[in-house]
Backbone as CSV, one residue per row, in Angstrom:
resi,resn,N_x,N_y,N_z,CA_x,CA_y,CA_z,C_x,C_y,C_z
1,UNK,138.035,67.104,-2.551,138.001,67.414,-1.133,137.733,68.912,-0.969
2,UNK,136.896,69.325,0.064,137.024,71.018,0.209,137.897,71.301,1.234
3,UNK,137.511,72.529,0.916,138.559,73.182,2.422,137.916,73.778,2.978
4,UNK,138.459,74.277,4.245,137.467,74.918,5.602,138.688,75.656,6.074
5,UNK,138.555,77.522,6.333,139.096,78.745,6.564,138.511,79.324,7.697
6,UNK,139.799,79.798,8.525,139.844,80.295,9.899,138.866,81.963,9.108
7,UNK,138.597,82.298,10.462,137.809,83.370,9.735,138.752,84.518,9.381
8,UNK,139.995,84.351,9.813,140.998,85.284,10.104,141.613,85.306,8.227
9,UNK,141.560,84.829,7.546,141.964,84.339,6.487,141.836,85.164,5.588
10,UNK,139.863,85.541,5.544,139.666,86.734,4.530,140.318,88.075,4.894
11,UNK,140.563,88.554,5.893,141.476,89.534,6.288,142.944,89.436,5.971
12,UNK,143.600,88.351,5.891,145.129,88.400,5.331,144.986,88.704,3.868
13,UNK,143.842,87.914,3.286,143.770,87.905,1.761,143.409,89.504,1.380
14,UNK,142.457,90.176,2.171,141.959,91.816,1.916,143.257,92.468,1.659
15,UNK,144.382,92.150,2.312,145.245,92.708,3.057,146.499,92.991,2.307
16,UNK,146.568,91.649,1.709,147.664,91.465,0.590,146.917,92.185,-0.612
17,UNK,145.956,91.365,-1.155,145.098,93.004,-2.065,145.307,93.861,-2.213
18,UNK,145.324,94.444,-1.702,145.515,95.969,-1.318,146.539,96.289,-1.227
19,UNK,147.408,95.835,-0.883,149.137,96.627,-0.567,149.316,95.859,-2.042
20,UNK,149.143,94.928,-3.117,149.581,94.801,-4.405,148.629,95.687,-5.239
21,UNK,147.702,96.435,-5.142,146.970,96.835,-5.426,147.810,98.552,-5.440
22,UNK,147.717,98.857,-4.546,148.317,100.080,-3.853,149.629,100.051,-4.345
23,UNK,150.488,99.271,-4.280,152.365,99.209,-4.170,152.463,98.913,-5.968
24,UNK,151.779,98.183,-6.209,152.055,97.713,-7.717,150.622,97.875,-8.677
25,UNK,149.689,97.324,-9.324,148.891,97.490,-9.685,147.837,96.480,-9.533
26,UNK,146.552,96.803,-10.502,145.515,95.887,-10.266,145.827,94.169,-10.581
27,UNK,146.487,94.962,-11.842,147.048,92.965,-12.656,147.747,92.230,-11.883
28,UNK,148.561,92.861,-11.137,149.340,92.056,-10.057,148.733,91.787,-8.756
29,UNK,147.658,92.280,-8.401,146.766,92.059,-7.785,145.616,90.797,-8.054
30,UNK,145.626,90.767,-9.200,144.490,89.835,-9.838,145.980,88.391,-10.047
31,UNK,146.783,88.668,-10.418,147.927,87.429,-10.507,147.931,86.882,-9.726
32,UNK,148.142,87.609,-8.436,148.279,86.901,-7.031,147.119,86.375,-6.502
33,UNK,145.882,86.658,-7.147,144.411,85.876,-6.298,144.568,84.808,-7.487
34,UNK,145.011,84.876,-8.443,145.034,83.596,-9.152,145.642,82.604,-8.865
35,UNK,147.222,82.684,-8.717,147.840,81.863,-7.924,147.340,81.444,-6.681
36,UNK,147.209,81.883,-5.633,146.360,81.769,-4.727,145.068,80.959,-4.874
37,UNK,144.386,80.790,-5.607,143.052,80.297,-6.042,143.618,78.481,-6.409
38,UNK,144.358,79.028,-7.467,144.846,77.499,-7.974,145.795,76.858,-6.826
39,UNK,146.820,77.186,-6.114,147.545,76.540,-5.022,146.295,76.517,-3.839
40,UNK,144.866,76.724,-3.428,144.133,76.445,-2.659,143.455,75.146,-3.457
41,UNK,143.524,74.945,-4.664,143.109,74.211,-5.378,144.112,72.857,-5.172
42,UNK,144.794,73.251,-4.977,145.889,71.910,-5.074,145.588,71.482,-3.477
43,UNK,145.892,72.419,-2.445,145.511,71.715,-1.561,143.967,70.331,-1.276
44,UNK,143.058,71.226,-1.784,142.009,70.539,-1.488,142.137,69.108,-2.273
45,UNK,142.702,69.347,-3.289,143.181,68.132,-3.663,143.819,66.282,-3.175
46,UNK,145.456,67.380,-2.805,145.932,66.195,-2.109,146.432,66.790,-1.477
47,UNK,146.208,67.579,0.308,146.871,68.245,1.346,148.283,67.067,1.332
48,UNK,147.980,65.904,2.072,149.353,65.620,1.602,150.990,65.825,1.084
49,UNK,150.456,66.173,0.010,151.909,66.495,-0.925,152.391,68.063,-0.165
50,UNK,151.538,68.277,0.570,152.516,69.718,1.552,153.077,69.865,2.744
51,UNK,154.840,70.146,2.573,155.586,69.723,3.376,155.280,70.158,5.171
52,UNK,155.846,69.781,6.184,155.634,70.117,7.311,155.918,72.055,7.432
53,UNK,155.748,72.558,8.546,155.757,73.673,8.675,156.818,73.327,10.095
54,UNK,157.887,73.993,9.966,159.361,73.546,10.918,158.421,74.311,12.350
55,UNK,158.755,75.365,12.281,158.219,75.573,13.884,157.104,74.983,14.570
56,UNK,156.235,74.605,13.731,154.987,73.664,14.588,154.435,72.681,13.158
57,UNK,155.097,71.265,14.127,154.560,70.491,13.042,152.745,69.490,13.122
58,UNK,152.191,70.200,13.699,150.679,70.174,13.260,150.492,71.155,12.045
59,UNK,151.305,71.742,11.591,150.817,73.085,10.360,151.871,72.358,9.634
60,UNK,150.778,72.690,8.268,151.540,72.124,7.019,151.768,73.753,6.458
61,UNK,152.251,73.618,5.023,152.738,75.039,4.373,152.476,74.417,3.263
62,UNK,152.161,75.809,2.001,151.989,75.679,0.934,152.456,77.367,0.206
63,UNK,153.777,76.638,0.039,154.030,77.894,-1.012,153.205,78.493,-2.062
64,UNK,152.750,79.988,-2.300,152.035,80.180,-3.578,153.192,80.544,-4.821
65,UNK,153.535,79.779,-5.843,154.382,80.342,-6.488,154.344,81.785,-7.660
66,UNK,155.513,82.006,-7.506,155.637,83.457,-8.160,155.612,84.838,-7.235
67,UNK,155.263,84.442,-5.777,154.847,85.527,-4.721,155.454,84.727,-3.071
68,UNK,155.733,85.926,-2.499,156.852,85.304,-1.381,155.879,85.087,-0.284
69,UNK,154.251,84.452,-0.604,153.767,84.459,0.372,153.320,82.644,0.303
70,UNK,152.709,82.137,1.774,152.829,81.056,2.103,151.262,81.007,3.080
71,UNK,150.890,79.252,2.508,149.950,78.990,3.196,150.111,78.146,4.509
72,UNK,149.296,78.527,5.506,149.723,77.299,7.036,147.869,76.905,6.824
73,UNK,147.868,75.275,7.027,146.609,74.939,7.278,146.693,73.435,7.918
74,UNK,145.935,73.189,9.267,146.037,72.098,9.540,145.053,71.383,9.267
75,UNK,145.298,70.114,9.769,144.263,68.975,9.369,143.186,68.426,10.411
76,UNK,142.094,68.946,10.221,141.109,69.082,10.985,139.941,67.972,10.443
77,UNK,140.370,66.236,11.503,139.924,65.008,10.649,140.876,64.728,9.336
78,UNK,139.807,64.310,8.524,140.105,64.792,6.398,140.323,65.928,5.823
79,UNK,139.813,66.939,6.892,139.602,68.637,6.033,140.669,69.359,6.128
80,UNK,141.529,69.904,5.098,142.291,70.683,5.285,142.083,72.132,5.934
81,UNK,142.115,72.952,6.967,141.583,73.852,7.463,142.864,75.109,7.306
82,UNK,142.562,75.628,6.206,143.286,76.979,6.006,143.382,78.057,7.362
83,UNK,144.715,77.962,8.403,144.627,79.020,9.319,145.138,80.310,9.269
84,UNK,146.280,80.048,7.991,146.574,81.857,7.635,147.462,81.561,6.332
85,UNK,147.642,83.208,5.603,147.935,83.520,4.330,149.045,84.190,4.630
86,UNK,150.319,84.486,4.939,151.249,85.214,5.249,152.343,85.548,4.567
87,UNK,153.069,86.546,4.622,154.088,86.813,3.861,155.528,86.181,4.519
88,UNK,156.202,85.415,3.500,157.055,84.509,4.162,157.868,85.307,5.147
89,UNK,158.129,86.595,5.395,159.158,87.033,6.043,158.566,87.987,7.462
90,UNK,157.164,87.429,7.520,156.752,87.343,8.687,156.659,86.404,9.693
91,UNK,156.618,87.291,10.849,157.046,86.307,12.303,156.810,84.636,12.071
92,UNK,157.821,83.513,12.237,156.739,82.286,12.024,155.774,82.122,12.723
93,UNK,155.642,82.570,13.883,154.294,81.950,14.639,153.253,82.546,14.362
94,UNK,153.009,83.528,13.573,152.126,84.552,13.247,151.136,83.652,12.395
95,UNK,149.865,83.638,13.404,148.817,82.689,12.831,148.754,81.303,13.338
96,UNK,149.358,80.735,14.508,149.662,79.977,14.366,148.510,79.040,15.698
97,UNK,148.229,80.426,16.642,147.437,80.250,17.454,145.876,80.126,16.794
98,UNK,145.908,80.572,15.800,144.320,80.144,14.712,144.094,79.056,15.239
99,UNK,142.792,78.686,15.447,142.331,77.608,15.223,140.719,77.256,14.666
């Protein structure tokens, strides 16, 4: 299955980059697009297996593990539609108006 990304998306991803980039180093920078890469991988897979998102349950979530950040993407038809990349301890609704 593929996936389909709000345009807002490559900007969270620049974003986190850079402050692991900046705050910690490149490798941890490159860790986290890996994880990231493979948990986008799982989605396209079987969206499914990812639990509801409590404040609005049209958004699913997908933890990236090893990093406190989290995916929201709804289901647009069959297509999983990635609407944001966020750091868990940001606002929940943040992203939420994506569509």
């Amino acid at each position: 299955m593929k996936l389909e990304f709000h345009p807002g998306v490559q900007r969270d991803v620049n974003e986190i980059l850079a402050y692991y980039n900046n705050e910690g180093s490149a490798a941890l920078a490159d860790r986290f697009f890996t994880a990231l890469q493979h948990r986008l991988a799982q989605i396209a897979e079987n969206p499914g297996r990812c639990s509801p998102y409590p404040p609005h349950p049209k958004f699913h979530r997908a933890f990236i593990p090893r990093f406190p950040h989290v995916i929201l993407f709804r289901m647009k038809g069959d297509l999983p539609r990635i609407t944001v990349i966020k750091h868990q301890r940001q606002h929940p609704r943040r992203g939420l108006s994506r569509w």
